[in-house]
N, C-alpha and C positions, 0 to 999 in steps of 0.2 A: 126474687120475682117482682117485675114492677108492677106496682098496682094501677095507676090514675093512668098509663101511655104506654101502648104498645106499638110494636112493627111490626108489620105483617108483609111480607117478600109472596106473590106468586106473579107469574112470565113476566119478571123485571121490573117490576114495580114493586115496591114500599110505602106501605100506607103506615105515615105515624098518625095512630089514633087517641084521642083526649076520649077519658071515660071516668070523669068525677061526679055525674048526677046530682043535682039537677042542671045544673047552669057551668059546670068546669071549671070549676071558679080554681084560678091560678096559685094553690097555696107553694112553700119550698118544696112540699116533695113533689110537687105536679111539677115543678119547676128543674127540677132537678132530675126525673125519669123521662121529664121532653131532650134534657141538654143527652143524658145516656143514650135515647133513641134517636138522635141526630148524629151521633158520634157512631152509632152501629152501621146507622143507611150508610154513613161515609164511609167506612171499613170494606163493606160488605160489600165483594166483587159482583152476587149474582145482582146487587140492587141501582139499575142502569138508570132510575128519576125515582123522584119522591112527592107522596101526597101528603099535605098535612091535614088532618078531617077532626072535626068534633060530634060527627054524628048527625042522625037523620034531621034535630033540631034547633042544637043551636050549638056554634062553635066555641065562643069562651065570653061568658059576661065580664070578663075582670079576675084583677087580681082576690084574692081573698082576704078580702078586707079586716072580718074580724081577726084575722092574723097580725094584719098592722095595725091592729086602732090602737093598741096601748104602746107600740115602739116610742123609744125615745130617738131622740138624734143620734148619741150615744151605740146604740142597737142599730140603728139603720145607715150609718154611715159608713160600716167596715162591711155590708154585703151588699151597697148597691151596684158595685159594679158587678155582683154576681149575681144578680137580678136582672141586668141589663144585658149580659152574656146568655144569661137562659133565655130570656125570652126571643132574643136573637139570633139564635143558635141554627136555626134555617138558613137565615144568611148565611154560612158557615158551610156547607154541606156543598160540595164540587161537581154538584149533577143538578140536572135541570129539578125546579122544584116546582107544586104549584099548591095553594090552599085551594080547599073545599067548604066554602062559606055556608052555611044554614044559621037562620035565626040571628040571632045577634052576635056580634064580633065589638067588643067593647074591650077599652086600656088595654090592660096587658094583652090580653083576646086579639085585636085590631094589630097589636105591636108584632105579635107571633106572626101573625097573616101578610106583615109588611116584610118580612124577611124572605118570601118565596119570591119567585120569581115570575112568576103569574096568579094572579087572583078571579077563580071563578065564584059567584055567589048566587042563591036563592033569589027570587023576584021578592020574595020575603022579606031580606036581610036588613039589619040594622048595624050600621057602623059608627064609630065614635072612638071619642075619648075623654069621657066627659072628667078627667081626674081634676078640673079648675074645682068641681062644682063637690068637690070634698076639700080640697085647700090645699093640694098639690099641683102636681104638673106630671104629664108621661114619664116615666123612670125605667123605660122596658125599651129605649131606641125611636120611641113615639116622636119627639120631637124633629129628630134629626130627619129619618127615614123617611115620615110624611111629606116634610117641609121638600125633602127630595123628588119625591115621587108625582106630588100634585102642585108641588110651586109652593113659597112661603106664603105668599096672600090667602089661600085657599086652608094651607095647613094652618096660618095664626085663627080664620074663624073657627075651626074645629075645636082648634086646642083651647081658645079664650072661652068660647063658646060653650062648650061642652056638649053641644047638639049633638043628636044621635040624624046620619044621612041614610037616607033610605036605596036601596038598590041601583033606581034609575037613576038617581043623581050620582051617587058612587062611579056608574059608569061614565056617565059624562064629564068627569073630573078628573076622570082617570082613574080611580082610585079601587076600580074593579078591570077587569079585560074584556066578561064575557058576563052576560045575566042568562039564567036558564030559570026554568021552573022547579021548586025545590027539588024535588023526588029525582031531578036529573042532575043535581051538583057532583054529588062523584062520580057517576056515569062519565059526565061532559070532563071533570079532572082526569080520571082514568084515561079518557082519550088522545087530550092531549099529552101525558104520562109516556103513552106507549108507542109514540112518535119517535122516541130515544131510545128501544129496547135495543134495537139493531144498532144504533151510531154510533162513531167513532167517540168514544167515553173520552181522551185525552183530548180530544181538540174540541168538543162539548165542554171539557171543564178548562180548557186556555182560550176558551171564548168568554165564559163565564167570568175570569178572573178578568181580563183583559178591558172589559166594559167597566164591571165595580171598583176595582183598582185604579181606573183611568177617571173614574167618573170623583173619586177623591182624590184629584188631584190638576196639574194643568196640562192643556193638549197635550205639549211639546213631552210631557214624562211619559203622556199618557200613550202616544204614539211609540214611543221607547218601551214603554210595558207589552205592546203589541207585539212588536219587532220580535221580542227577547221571546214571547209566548208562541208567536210565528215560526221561527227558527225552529225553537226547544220539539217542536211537532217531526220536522223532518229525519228524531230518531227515533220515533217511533214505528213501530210495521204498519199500524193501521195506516201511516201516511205510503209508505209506498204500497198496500192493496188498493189502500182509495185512488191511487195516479194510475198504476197498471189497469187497476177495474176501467177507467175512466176512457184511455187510449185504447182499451180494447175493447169496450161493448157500450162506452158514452155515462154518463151520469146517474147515477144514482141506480144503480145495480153493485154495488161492492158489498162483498162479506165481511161485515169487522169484526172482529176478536177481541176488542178493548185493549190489545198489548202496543 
């Protein structure tokens, strides 16, 4: 049984939830019980989108630190890239995702939240990375993912910087979707969540692949990635219910079955 991260599956929806009190702080085995509950929601036919939540108040301050203070290079060299796999592991996951932000979302915290696919947060929240201001740098996908997400001039102030952005600004950088008032963060996640319950689950997740895959790499492959993700659809059933629904009663009326 995992202790610090659960999923919890009801009408199509997967909430993976962080429960380390007081602040979630990222140790291995939190690390490691988020990479298993990302690997279930992906398994798991009934679980059509996924939340990632830390609770009514604060998503993840960071990694846990006294865990690392005494590593050597030695010790941190042979599992950072499994560090950077856990905390990424949401990217990972072939159904629509979306974080549920409260309170602070800081290093590894922030890193976890950049691998969804939508980010709602608290009026609250607090975002960062302030790992400069310990004598590293993001080691959980921070560098990469941000630099992608808000532009590298935006992400080198965060990172150099080590500021922590407050909500509003979040939003206007991008670096959020949607601002609500806390008490509505998972409400407003759930919502859009359950946008996907009814959708065609294969060409939700070769849309999915088709943008991230393309977006690592150039048009012309990226257009090729499409193609190939385009095609692959037309054997599935959900494509021809979604065509026959469409000629017979017009758009967005079809029953999908995810097959």
């Amino acid at each position: 049984m995992a202790e610090f991260v659960t999923l919890e599956v009801s009408d199509g929806i997967g909430t993976i939830r962080l429960a380390r009190p007081p602040m979630n702080a990222l140790n291995r085995q939190l690390q490691e019980e988020l990479r298993a509950a990302a690997r279930e929601a992906t398994v798991n036919s009934e679980v059509k989108a996924v939340i990632v939540y830390g609770g009514e108040k604060v998503f993840a301050a960071g990694a846990d630190i006294k865990e690392m203070a005494e590593m050597s290079f030695a010790e941190m060299a042979p599992i950072a890239g499994e560090l950077q796999s856990a905390l990424g592991c949401i990217a990972e996951i072939p159904k629509p995702t979306v974080a549920a932000i409260t309170g602070y979302a800081l290093g590894g915290g922030l890193e976890i939240v950049l691998g969804a696919d939508r980010r709602i947060a608290g009026d609250n929240a607090k975002l960062g990375v302030p790992e400069v201001l310990l004598g590293v740098i993001p080691g959980g996908g921070g560098t990469q993912r941000l630099a992608r997400l808000i532009g590298p001039s935006k992400a080198k102030d965060m990172v150099f910087t080590g500021r922590f952005v407050g909500a509003e600004e979040a939003l206007a950088i991008g670096l959020i979707d949607e601002m609500v008032a806390p008490d509505e963060v998972y409400n407003a996640a759930r919502a859009w969540a359950s946008k996907f319950v009814g959708g065609a689950s294969r060409a939700l997740a070769a849309a999915k692949a088709s943008i991230d895959q393309g977006l690592d790499t150039d048009l012309n492959t990226g257009l090729k990635i499409e193609a190939q993700q385009f095609a692959a659809l037309f054997a599935t059933a959900d494509r021809t219910i979604g065509m026959a629904s469409f000629v017979e009663n017009g758009p967005g009326k079809a029953q999908f079955t995810g097959a």
